[in-house]
N, C-alpha and C positions, 0 to 999 in steps of 0.2 A: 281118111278125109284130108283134103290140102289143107296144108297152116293157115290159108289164109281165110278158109271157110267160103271160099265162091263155090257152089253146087255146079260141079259136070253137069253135063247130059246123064251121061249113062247113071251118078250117083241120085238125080232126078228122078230117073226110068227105075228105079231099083225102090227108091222111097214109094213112088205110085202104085207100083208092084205091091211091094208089101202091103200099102193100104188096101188094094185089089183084092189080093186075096184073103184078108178080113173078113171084107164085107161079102164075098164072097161066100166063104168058110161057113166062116158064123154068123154073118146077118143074116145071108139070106137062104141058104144051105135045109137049116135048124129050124127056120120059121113058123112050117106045118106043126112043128112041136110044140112051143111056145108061146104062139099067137097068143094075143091076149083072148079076155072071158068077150063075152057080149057087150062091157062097155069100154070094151077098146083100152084099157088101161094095162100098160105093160109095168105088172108087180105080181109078185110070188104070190100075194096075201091073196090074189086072184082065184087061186084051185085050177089055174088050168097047164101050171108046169109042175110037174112030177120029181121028184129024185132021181129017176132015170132019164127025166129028158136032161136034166141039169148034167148028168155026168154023159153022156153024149154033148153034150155043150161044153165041157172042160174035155175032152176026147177033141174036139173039132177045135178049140180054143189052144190047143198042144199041137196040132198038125198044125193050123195056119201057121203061128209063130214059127216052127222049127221049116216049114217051107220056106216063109219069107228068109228067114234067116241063111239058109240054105242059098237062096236064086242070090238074095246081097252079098254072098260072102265076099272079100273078107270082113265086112260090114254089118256082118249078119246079126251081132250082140247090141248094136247100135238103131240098127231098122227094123229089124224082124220086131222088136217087142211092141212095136205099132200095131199090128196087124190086130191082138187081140180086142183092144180098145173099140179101134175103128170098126167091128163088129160089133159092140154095142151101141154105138153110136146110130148105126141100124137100125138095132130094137129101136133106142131111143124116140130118134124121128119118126117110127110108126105106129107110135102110141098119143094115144089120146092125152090130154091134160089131167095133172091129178085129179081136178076140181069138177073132173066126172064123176068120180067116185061120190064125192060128197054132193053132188047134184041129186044122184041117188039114193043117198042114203044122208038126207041133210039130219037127223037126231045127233043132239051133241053127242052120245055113249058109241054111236056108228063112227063118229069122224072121234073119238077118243080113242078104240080100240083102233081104229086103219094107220092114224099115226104113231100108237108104241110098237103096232109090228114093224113100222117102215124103216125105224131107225135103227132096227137090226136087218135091215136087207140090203144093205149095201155093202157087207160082209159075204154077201153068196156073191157079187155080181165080180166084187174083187176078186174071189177065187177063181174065177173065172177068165180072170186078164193075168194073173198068178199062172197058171198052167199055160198060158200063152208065152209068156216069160221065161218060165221055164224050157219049152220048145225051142223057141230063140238059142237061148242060152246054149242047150245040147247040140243044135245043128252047129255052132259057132265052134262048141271044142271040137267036133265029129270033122268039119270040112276046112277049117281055117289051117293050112298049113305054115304059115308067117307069124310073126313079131309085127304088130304097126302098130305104128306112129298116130297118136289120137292128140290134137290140142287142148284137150277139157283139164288138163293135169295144171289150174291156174292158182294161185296163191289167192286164197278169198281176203276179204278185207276185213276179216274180225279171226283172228287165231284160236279155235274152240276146241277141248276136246272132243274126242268123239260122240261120247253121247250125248255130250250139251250141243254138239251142232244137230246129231237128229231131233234132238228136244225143240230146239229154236225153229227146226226147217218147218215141222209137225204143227208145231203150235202155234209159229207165227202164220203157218199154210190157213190154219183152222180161223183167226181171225181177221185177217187179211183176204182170202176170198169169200168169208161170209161178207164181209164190207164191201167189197165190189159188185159181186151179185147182186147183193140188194140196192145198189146204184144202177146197174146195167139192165138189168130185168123188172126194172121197176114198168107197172103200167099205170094203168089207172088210177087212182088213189083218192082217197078223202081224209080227211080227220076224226079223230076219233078221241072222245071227252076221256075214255080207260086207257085205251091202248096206245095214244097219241095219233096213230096213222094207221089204215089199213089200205091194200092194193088188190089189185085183180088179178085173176090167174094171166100168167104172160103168154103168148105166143111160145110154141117150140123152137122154133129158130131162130126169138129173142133168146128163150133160155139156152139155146147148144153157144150163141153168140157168148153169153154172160159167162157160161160156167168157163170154155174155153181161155175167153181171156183173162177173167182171173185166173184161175191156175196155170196159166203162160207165166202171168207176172209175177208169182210165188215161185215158180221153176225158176224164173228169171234171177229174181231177188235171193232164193237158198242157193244158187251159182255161185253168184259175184260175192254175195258178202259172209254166206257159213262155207262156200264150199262143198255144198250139199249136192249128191247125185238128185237125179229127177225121182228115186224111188219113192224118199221121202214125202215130198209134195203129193206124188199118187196116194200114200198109203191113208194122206190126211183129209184127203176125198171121202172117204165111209164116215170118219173120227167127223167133221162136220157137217153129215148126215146127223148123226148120234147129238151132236150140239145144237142142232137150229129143233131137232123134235123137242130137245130136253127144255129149250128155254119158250120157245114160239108154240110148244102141245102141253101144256100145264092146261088144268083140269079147269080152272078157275078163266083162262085165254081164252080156249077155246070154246067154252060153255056161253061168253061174252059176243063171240064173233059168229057161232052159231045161231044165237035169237037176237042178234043185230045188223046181220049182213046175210046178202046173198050166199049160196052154198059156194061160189067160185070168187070170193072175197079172201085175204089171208094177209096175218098180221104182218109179215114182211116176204119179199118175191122168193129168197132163199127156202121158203119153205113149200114152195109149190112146186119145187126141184123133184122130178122124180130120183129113184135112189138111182136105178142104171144111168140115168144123165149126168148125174153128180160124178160116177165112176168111172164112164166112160169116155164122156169126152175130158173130166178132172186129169185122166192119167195121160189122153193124147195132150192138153195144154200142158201139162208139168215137165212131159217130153220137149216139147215145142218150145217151153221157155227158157229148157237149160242150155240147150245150144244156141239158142239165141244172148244166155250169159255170154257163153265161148265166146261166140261172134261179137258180142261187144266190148269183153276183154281184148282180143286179138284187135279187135281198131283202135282200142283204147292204146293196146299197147306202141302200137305201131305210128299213132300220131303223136305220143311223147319223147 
């Protein structure tokens, strides 16, 4: 990539590409497998994706990546790990709203069990952008014959070790885009004498809008000040999955919001996140925001 981070054409055509064949691959490739049940909700807890469609889905999740990475070379470690995301992103957008589910099945014990399975499912959808990565990675040592020159190598603004910068990138990812989201994705809303405030289910393309740019500004933020690759921010995408169930799905929450609100009511917008949403577009923003670090390292540096 040029030091100076202005995008060719061709480094364009290469980024588009990769996303191409993502959505390609795996969004839409996979679909006949997948598709959600009858209420249109794309989640495991569904019964209508298999263990085998799931490993045809990291099969096709390992080809996208390692093409993309392949057609970008020598850029291929850098672009190709897009492709996997941007297939979920897919699913994402052609699923219904959580607050289907709970339409249907409004009994607090129905929306108590739908959310302790949820918060472990964004664990499958990761392994799934995981073998996409992987891919990348392999086509990148397979066809990369060169040494290049990358700009991302920036001195962060806080000197951490290593684990305490993944600790900081993880954690501070975890409540720093619940905070966002539940600003950006906010809809509707009233008050509420328990809970203080409850909102309505959002729009999907509010929520690809929210989760994105938070996790841009996390990607962004673990750049400049820990130093942190974009992995981190992705990985913290499941980890505040597992955080908004634990605090926003207590027994006592949700027993309140179900015999006081509509079934598509919820105590804050992060929780109406589906889990692929959360993972999928979480891992393209955290990509998206760390070279957007670089990039404003590199003016930064350049206008001092």
């Amino acid at each position: 990539m040029p030091g100076y981070m202005e995008l060719s054409w061709l480094m364009r055509f290469r980024i588009m590409a990769s996303l191409a064949i993502g959505v390609v691959l795996l969004g839409l490739l996979p679909w006949n497998l997948v598709k959600p049940a009858a209420d249109g909700v794309f989640i495991f807890l569904s019964g209508s994706i298999s263990a085998g469609d799931l490993l045809i889905c990291a099969v096709l999740a390992f080809a996208a990546g390692f093409l993309s990475s392949a057609i970008c070379t020598p850029y291929g470690a850098q672009i190709g790990i897009i492709a996997a995301p941007a297939g979920l992103v897919v699913w994402s957008l052609r699923s219904a709203p959580l607050s289907t589910i709970f339409q249907m099945a409004p009994a607090v014990q129905d929306r108590l069990k739908a959310c302790s399975s949820l918060k472990f499912e964004g664990f499958l959808w990761l392994s799934i952008v995981i073998c996409g990565f992987l891919g990348a990675l392999l086509a990148d040592k397979i066809f990369r014959r060169k040494v290049i020159e990358l700009p991302d190598n920036i001195k962060p603004a806080v000197q951490l070790p290593d684990f305490a910068q993944i600790a900081v990138s993880v954690i501070g990812t975890v409540f720093i885009a619940n905070f966002l989201i539940n600003i950006m994705a906010v809809n509707v809303g009233y008050s509420d004498s328990q809970l203080a405030h409850v909102t309505a289910q959002p729009a999907n393309l509010q929520v690809a809008f929210a989760v994105f740019i938070a996790f841009g500004a996390c990607g962004f933020l673990a750049k400049i000040f820990a130093g942190s690759g974009a992995f981190w921010p992705a990985i913290a995408s499941v980890i505040l999955i597992y955080y908004s169930a634990m605090i926003y799905g207590k027994n006592d929450v949700l027993t309140h919001l179900s015999t006081s609100w509509p079934a598509n009511f919820f105590v804050r917008p992060v929780s109406a996140v589906l889990p692929v949403q959360m993972v999928g577009l979480g891992c393209l923003g955290a990509i998206w925001g760390y070279w957007l670090g670089v990039r404003f390292h590199i003016w930064r540096t350049q206008q001092s």
